[in-house]
Backbone atoms as SQL, in Angstrom:
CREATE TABLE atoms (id INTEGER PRIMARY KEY, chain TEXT, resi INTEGER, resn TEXT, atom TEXT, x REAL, y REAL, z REAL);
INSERT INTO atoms VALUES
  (1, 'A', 1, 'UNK', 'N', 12.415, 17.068, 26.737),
  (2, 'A', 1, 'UNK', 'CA', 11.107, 17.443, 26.240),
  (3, 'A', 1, 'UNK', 'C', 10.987, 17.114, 24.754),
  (4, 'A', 2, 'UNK', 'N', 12.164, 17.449, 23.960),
  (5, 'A', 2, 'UNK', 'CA', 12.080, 17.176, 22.573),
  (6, 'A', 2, 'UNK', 'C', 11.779, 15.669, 22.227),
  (7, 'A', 3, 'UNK', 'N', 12.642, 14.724, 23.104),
  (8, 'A', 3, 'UNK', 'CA', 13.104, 13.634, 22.982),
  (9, 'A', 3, 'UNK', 'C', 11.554, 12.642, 23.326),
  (10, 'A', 4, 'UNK', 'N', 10.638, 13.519, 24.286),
  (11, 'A', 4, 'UNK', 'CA', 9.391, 12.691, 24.950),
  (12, 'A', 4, 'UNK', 'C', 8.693, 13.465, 23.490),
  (13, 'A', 5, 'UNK', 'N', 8.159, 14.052, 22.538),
  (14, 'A', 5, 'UNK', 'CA', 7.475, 14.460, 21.138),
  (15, 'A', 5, 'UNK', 'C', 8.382, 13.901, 20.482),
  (16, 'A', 6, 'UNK', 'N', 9.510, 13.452, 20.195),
  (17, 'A', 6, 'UNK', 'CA', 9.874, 12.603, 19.154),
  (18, 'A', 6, 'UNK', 'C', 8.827, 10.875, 19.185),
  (19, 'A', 7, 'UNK', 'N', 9.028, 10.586, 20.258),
  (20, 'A', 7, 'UNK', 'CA', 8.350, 9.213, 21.067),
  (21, 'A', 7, 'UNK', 'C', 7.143, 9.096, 20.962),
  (22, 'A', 8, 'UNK', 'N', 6.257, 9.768, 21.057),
  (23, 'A', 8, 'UNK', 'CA', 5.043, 10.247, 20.825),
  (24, 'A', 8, 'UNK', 'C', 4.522, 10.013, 19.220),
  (25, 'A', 9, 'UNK', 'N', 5.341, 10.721, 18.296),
  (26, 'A', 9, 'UNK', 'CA', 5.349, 10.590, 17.240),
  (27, 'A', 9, 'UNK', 'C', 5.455, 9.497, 16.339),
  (28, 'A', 10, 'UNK', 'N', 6.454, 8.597, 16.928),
  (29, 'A', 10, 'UNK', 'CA', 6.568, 7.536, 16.613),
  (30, 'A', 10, 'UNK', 'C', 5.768, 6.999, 17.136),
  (31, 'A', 11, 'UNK', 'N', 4.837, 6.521, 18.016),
  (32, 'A', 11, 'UNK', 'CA', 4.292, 5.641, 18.570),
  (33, 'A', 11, 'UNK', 'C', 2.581, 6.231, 18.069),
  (34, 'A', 12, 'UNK', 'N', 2.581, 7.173, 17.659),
  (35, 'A', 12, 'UNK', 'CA', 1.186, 7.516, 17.127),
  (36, 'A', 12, 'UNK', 'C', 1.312, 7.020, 15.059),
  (37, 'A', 13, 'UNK', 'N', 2.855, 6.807, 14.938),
  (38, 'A', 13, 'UNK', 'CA', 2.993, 6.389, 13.390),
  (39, 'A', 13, 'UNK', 'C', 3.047, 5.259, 13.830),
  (40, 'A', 14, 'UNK', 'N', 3.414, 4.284, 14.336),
  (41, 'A', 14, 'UNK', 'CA', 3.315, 2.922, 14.327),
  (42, 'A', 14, 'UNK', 'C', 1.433, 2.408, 14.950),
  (43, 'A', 15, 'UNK', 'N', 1.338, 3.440, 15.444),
  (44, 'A', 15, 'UNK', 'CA', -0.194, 2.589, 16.110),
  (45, 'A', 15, 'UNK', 'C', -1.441, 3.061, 15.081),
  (46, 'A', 16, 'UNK', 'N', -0.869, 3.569, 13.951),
  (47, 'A', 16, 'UNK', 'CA', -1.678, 4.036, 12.918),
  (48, 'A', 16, 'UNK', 'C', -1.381, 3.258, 12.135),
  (49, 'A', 17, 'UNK', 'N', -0.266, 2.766, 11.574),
  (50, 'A', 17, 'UNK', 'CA', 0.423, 2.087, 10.186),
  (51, 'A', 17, 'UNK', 'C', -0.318, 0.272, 9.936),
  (52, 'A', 18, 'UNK', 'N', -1.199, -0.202, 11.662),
  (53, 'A', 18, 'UNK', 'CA', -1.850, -0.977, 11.065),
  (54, 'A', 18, 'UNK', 'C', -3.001, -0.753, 10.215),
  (55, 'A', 19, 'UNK', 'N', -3.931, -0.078, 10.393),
  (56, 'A', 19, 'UNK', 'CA', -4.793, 0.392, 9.469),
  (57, 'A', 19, 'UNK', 'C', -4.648, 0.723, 7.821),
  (58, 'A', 20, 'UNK', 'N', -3.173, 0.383, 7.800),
  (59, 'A', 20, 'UNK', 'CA', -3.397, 1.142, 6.360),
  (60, 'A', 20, 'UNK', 'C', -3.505, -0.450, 5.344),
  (61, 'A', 21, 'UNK', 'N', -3.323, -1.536, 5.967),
  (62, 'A', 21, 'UNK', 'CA', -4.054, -2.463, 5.213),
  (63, 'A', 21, 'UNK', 'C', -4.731, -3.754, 5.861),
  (64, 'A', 22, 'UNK', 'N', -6.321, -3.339, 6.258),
  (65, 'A', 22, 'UNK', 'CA', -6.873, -4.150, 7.352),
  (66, 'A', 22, 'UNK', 'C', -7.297, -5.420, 6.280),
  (67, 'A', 23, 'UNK', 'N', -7.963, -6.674, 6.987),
  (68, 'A', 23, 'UNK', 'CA', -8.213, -7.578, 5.999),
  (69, 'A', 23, 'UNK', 'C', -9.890, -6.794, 5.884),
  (70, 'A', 24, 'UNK', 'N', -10.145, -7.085, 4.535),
  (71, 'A', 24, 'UNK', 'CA', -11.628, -7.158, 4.259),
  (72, 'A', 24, 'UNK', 'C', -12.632, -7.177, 5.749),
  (73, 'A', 25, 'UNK', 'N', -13.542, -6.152, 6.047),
  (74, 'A', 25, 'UNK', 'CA', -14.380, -6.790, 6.680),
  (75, 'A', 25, 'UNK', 'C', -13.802, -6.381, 8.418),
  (76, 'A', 26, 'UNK', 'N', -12.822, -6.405, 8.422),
  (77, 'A', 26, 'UNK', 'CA', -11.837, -6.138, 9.808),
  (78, 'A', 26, 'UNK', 'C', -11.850, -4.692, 10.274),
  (79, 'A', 27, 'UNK', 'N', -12.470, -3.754, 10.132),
  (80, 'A', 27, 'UNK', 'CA', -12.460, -2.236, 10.426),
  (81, 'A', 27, 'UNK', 'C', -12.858, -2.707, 11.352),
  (82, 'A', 28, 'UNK', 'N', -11.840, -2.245, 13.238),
  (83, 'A', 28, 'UNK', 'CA', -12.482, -2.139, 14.271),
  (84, 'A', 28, 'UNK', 'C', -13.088, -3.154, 14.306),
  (85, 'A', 29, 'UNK', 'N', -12.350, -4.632, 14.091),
  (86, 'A', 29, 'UNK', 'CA', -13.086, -5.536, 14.597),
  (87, 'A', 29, 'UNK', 'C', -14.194, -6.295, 13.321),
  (88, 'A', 30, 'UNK', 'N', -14.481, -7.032, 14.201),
  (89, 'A', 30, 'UNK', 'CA', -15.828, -7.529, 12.932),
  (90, 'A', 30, 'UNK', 'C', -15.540, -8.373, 11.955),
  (91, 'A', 31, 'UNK', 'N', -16.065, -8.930, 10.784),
  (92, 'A', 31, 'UNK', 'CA', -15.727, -9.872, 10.002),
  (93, 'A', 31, 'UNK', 'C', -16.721, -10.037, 8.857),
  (94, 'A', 32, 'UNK', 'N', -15.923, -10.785, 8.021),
  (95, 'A', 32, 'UNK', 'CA', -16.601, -11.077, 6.533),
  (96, 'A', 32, 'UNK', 'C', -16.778, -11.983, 5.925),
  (97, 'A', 33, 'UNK', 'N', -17.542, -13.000, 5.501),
  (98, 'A', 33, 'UNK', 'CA', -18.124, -14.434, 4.739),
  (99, 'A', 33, 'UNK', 'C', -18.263, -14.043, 3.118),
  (100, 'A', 34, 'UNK', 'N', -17.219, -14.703, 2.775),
  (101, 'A', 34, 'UNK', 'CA', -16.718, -14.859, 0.682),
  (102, 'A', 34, 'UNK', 'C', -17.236, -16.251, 0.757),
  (103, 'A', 35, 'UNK', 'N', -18.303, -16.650, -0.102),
  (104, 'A', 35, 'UNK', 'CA', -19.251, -17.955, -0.290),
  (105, 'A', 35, 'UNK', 'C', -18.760, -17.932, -2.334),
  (106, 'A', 36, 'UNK', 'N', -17.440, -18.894, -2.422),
  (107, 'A', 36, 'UNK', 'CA', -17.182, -19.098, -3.523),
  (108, 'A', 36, 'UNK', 'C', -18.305, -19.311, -4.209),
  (109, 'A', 37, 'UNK', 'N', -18.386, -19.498, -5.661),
  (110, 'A', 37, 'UNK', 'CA', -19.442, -19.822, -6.743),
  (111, 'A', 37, 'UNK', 'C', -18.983, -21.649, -6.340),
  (112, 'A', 38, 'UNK', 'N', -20.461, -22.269, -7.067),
  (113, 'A', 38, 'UNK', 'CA', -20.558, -23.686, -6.574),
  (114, 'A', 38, 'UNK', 'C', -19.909, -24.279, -7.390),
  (115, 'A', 39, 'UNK', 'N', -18.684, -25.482, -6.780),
  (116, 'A', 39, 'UNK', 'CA', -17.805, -26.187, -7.762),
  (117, 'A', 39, 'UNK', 'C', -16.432, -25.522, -7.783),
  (118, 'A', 40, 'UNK', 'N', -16.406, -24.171, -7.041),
  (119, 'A', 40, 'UNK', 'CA', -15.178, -23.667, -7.212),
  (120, 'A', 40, 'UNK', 'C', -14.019, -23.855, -6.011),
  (121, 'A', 41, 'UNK', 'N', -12.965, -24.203, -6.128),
  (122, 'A', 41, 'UNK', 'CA', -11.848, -24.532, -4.983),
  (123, 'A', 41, 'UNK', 'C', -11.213, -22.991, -4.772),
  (124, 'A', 42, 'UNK', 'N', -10.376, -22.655, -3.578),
  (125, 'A', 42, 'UNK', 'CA', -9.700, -21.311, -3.380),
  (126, 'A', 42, 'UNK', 'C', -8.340, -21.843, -3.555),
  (127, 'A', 43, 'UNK', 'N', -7.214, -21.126, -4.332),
  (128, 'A', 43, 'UNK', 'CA', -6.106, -21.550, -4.024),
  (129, 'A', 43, 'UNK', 'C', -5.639, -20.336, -3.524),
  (130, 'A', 44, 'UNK', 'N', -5.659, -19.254, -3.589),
  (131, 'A', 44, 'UNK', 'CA', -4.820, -18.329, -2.922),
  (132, 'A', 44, 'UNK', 'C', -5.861, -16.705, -2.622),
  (133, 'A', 45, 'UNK', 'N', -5.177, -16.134, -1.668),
  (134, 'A', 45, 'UNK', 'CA', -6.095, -14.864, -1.411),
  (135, 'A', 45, 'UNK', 'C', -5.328, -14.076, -0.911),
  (136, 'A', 46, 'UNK', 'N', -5.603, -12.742, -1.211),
  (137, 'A', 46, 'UNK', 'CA', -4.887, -11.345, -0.685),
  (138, 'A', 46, 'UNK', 'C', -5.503, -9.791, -0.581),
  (139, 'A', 47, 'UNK', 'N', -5.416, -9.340, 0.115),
  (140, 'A', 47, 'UNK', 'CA', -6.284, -8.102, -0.073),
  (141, 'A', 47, 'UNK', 'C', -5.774, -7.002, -0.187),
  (142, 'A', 48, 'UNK', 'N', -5.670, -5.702, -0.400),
  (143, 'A', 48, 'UNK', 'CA', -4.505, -4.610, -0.397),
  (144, 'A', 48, 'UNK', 'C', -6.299, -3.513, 0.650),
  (145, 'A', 49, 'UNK', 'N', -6.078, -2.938, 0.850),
  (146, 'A', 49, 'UNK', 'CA', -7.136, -1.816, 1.839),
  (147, 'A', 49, 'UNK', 'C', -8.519, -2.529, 1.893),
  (148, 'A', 50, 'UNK', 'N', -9.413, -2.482, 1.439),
  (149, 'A', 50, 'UNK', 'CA', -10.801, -3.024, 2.267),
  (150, 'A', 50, 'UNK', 'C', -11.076, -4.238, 0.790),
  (151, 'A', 51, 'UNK', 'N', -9.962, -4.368, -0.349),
  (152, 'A', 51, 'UNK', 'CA', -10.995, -5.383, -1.535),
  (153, 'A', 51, 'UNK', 'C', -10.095, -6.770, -1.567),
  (154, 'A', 52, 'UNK', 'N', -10.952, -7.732, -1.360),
  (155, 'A', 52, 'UNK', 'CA', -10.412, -9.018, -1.438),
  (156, 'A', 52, 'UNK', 'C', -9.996, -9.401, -3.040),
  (157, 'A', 53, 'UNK', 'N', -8.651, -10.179, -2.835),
  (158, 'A', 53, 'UNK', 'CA', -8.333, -10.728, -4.543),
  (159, 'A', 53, 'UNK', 'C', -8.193, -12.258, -4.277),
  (160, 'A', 54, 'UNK', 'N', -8.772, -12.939, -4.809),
  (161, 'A', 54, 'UNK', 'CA', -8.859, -14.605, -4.440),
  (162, 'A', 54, 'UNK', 'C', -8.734, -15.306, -5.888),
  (163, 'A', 55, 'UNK', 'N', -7.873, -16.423, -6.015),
  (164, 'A', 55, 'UNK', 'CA', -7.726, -17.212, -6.986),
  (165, 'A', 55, 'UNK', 'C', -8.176, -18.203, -7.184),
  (166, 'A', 56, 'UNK', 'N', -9.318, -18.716, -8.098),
  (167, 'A', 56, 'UNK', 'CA', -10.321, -20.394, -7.924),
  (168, 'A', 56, 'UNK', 'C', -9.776, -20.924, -9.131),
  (169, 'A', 57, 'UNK', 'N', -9.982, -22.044, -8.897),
  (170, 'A', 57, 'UNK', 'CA', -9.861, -23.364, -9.952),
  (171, 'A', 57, 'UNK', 'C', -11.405, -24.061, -9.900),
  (172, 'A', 58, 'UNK', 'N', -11.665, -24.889, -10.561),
  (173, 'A', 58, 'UNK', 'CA', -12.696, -25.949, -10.603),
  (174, 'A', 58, 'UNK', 'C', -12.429, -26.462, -9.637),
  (175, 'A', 59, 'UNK', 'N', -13.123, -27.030, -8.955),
  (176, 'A', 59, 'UNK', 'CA', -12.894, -28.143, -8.248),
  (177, 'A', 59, 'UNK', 'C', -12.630, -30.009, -8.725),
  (178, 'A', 60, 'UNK', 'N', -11.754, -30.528, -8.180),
  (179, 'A', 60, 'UNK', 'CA', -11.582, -31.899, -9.565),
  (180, 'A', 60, 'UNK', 'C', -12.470, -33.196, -8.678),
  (181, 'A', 61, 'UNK', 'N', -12.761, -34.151, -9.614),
  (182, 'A', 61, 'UNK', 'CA', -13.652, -35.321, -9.237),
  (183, 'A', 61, 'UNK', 'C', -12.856, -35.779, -7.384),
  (184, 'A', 62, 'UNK', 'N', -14.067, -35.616, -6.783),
  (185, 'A', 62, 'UNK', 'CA', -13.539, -36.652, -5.210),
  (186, 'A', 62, 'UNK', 'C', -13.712, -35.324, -4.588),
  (187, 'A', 63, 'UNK', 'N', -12.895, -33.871, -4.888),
  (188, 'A', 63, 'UNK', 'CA', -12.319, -32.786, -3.417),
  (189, 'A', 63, 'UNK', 'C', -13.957, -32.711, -3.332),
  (190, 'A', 64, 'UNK', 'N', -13.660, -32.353, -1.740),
  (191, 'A', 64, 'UNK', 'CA', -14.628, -31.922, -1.402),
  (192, 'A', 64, 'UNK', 'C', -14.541, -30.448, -0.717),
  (193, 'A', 65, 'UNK', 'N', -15.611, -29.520, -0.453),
  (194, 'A', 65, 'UNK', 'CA', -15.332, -27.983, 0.003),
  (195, 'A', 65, 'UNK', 'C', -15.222, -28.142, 1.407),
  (196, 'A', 66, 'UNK', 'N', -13.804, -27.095, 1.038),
  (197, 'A', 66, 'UNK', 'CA', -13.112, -26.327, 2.559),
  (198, 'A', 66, 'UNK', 'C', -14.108, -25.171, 3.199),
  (199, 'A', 67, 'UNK', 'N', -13.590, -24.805, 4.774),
  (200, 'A', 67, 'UNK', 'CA', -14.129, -23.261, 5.009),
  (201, 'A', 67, 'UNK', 'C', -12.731, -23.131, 5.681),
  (202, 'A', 68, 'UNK', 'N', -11.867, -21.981, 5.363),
  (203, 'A', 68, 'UNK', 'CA', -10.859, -20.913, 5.455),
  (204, 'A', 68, 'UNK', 'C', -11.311, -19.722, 6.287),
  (205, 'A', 69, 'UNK', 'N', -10.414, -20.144, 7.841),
  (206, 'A', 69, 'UNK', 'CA', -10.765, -18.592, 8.515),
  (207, 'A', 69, 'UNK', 'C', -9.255, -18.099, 8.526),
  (208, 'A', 70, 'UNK', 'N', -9.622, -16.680, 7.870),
  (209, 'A', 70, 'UNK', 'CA', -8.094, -15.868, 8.344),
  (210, 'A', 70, 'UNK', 'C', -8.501, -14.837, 9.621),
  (211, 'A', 71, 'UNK', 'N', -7.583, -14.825, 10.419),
  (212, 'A', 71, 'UNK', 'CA', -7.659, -13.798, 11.551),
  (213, 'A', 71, 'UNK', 'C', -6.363, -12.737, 11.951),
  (214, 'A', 72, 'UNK', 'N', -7.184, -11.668, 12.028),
  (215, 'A', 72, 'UNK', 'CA', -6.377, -10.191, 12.159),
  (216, 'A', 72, 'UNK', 'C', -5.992, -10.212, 13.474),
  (217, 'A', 73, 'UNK', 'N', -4.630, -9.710, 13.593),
  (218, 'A', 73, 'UNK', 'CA', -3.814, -9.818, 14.751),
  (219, 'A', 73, 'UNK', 'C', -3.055, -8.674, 14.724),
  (220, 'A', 74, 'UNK', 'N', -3.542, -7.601, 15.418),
  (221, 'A', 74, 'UNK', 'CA', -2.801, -6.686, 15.005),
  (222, 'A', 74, 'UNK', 'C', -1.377, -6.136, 15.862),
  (223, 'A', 75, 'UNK', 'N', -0.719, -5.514, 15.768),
  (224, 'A', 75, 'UNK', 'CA', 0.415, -5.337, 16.391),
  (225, 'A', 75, 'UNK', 'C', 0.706, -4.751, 17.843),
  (226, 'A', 76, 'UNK', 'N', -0.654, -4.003, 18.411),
  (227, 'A', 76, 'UNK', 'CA', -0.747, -3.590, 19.698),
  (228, 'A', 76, 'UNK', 'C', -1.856, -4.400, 19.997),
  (229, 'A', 77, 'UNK', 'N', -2.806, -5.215, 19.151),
  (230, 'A', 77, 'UNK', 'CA', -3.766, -6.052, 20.034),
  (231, 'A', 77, 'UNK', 'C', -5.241, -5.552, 19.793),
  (232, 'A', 78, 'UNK', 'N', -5.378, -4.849, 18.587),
  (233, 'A', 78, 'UNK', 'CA', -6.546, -4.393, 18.919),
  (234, 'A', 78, 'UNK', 'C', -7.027, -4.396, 17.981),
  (235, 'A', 79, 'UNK', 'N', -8.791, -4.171, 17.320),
  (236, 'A', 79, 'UNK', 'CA', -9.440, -4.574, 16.202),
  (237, 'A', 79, 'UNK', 'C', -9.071, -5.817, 15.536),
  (238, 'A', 80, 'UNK', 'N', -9.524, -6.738, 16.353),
  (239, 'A', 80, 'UNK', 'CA', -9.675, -8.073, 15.783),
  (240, 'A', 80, 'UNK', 'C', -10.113, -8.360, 14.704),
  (241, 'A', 81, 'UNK', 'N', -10.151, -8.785, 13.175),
  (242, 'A', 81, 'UNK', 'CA', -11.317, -9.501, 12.518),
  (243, 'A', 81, 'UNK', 'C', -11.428, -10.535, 12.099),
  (244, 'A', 82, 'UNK', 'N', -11.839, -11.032, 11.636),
  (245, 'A', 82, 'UNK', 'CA', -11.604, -12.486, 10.778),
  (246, 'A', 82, 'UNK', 'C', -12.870, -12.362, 9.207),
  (247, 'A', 83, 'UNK', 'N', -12.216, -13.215, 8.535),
  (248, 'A', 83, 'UNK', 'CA', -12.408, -13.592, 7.243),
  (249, 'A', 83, 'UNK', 'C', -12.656, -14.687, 6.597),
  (250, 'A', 84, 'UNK', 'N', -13.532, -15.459, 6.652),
  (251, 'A', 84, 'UNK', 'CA', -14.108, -16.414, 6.075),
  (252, 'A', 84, 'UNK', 'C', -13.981, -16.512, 4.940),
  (253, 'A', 85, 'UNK', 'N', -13.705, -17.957, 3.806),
  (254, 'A', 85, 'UNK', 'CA', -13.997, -18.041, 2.935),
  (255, 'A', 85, 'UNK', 'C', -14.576, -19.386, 2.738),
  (256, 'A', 86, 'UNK', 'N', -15.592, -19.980, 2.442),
  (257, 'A', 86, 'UNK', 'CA', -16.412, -21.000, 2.052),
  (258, 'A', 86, 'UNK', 'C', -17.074, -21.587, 0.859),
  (259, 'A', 87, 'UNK', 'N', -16.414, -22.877, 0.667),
  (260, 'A', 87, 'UNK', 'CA', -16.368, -23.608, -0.641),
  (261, 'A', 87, 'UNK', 'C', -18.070, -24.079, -0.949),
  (262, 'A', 88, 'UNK', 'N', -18.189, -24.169, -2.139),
  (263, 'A', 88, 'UNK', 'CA', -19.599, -24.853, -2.211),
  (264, 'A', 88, 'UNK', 'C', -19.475, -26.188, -2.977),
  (265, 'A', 89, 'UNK', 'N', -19.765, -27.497, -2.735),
  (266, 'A', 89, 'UNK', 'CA', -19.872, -28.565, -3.338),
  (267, 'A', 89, 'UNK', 'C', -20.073, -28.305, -4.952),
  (268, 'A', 90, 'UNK', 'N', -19.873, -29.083, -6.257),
  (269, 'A', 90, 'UNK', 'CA', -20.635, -29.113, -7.151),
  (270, 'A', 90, 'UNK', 'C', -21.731, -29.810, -7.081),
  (271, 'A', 91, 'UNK', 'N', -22.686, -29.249, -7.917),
  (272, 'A', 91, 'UNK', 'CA', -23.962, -30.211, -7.685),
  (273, 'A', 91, 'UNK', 'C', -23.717, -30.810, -8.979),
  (274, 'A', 92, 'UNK', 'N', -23.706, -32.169, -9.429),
  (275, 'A', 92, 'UNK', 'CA', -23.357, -33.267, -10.325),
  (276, 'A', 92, 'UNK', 'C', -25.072, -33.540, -10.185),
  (277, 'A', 93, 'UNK', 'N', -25.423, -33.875, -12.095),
  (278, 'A', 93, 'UNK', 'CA', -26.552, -34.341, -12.501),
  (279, 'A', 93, 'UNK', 'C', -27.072, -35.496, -11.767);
Protein backbone atom coordinates (compact mmCIF):
# COMPACT_ATOMS: atom_id res chain seq x y z
CA UNK A 1 0.00 0.00 0.00
CA UNK A 2 2.84 2.35 0.94
CA UNK A 3 4.83 1.32 -2.02
CA UNK A 4 1.45 1.93 -4.62
CA UNK A 5 1.43 6.18 -2.80
CA UNK A 6 5.04 6.29 -3.20
CA UNK A 7 4.29 5.58 -7.25
CA UNK A 8 1.60 7.78 -7.41
CA UNK A 9 3.66 10.47 -6.17
CA UNK A 10 6.16 10.17 -8.37
CA UNK A 11 4.22 9.91 -11.34
CA UNK A 12 1.99 12.97 -10.38
CA UNK A 13 5.83 14.86 -9.92
CA UNK A 14 6.99 13.82 -13.18
CA UNK A 15 3.60 14.48 -15.11
CA UNK A 16 3.69 17.97 -13.57
CA UNK A 17 7.53 18.85 -13.99
CA UNK A 18 6.68 19.42 -17.77
CA UNK A 19 4.86 22.50 -17.18
CA UNK A 20 7.28 24.17 -15.30
CA UNK A 21 8.93 25.39 -18.54
CA UNK A 22 6.42 25.32 -21.54
CA UNK A 23 7.62 27.11 -24.82
CA UNK A 24 5.94 30.56 -25.22
CA UNK A 25 2.46 30.27 -26.40
CA UNK A 26 2.30 26.26 -25.64
CA UNK A 27 -0.11 26.24 -22.45
CA UNK A 28 -2.29 23.18 -23.25
CA UNK A 29 -1.50 23.19 -26.63
CA UNK A 30 -1.73 26.11 -29.01
CA UNK A 31 0.93 28.34 -30.43
CA UNK A 32 2.72 31.61 -31.03
CA UNK A 33 4.00 33.87 -34.20
CA UNK A 34 7.44 36.27 -33.17
CA UNK A 35 7.43 38.48 -36.64
CA UNK A 36 11.19 39.80 -36.22
CA UNK A 37 11.63 43.71 -36.92
CA UNK A 38 12.34 44.15 -40.86
CA UNK A 39 16.02 43.39 -41.91
CA UNK A 40 16.57 41.44 -38.83
CA UNK A 41 18.11 37.64 -38.97
CA UNK A 42 17.43 35.16 -35.67
CA UNK A 43 20.49 33.52 -34.49
CA UNK A 44 19.47 31.95 -31.36
CA UNK A 45 16.27 31.60 -29.00
CA UNK A 46 15.28 30.38 -25.55
CA UNK A 47 12.59 30.81 -23.23
CA UNK A 48 12.60 30.10 -19.36
CA UNK A 49 8.30 29.95 -18.25
CA UNK A 50 5.92 31.77 -20.72
CA UNK A 51 8.86 34.87 -22.06
CA UNK A 52 10.74 34.35 -25.18
CA UNK A 53 14.67 35.55 -25.30
CA UNK A 54 15.84 35.68 -29.03
CA UNK A 55 19.15 36.98 -30.43
CA UNK A 56 19.11 39.20 -34.00
CA UNK A 57 21.80 40.47 -36.08
CA UNK A 58 21.19 42.62 -39.27
CA UNK A 59 20.65 40.79 -41.87
CA UNK A 60 23.89 40.96 -44.53
CA UNK A 61 23.64 41.85 -48.43
CA UNK A 62 22.05 38.52 -50.53
CA UNK A 63 20.33 36.45 -47.00
CA UNK A 64 17.19 36.24 -47.48
CA UNK A 65 14.27 35.64 -44.47
CA UNK A 66 13.77 32.31 -42.78
CA UNK A 67 10.41 31.03 -40.90
CA UNK A 68 11.55 28.78 -37.73
CA UNK A 69 8.96 26.33 -36.29
CA UNK A 70 9.86 24.95 -32.85
CA UNK A 71 7.54 22.17 -31.55
CA UNK A 72 6.63 21.01 -27.97
CA UNK A 73 6.89 17.41 -27.33
CA UNK A 74 6.19 16.68 -24.19
CA UNK A 75 7.18 13.69 -22.17
CA UNK A 76 3.79 11.78 -21.74
CA UNK A 77 2.45 13.25 -25.10
CA UNK A 78 0.36 15.85 -24.31
CA UNK A 79 -0.15 19.75 -24.85
CA UNK A 80 1.36 20.13 -28.02
CA UNK A 81 2.57 23.69 -29.14
CA UNK A 82 4.57 25.18 -31.55
CA UNK A 83 6.40 28.47 -32.03
CA UNK A 84 6.99 30.34 -34.92
CA UNK A 85 9.48 32.75 -35.64
CA UNK A 86 9.45 34.83 -38.96
CA UNK A 87 12.06 36.89 -40.70
CA UNK A 88 11.11 40.05 -42.59
CA UNK A 89 13.08 41.01 -45.81
CA UNK A 90 14.86 44.51 -45.69
CA UNK A 91 13.21 46.90 -47.73
CA UNK A 92 16.37 48.57 -49.69
CA UNK A 93 15.71 52.20 -51.27
Amino acid sequence: MIAAGAVAIVLLTISGCEQLNPIPGSVYGGGKVIVLEQGMKLVNVTWKMDTAWYTVRPMRPGELPERYEFHEDTIVGRYHGEVVIQEKAKAFP
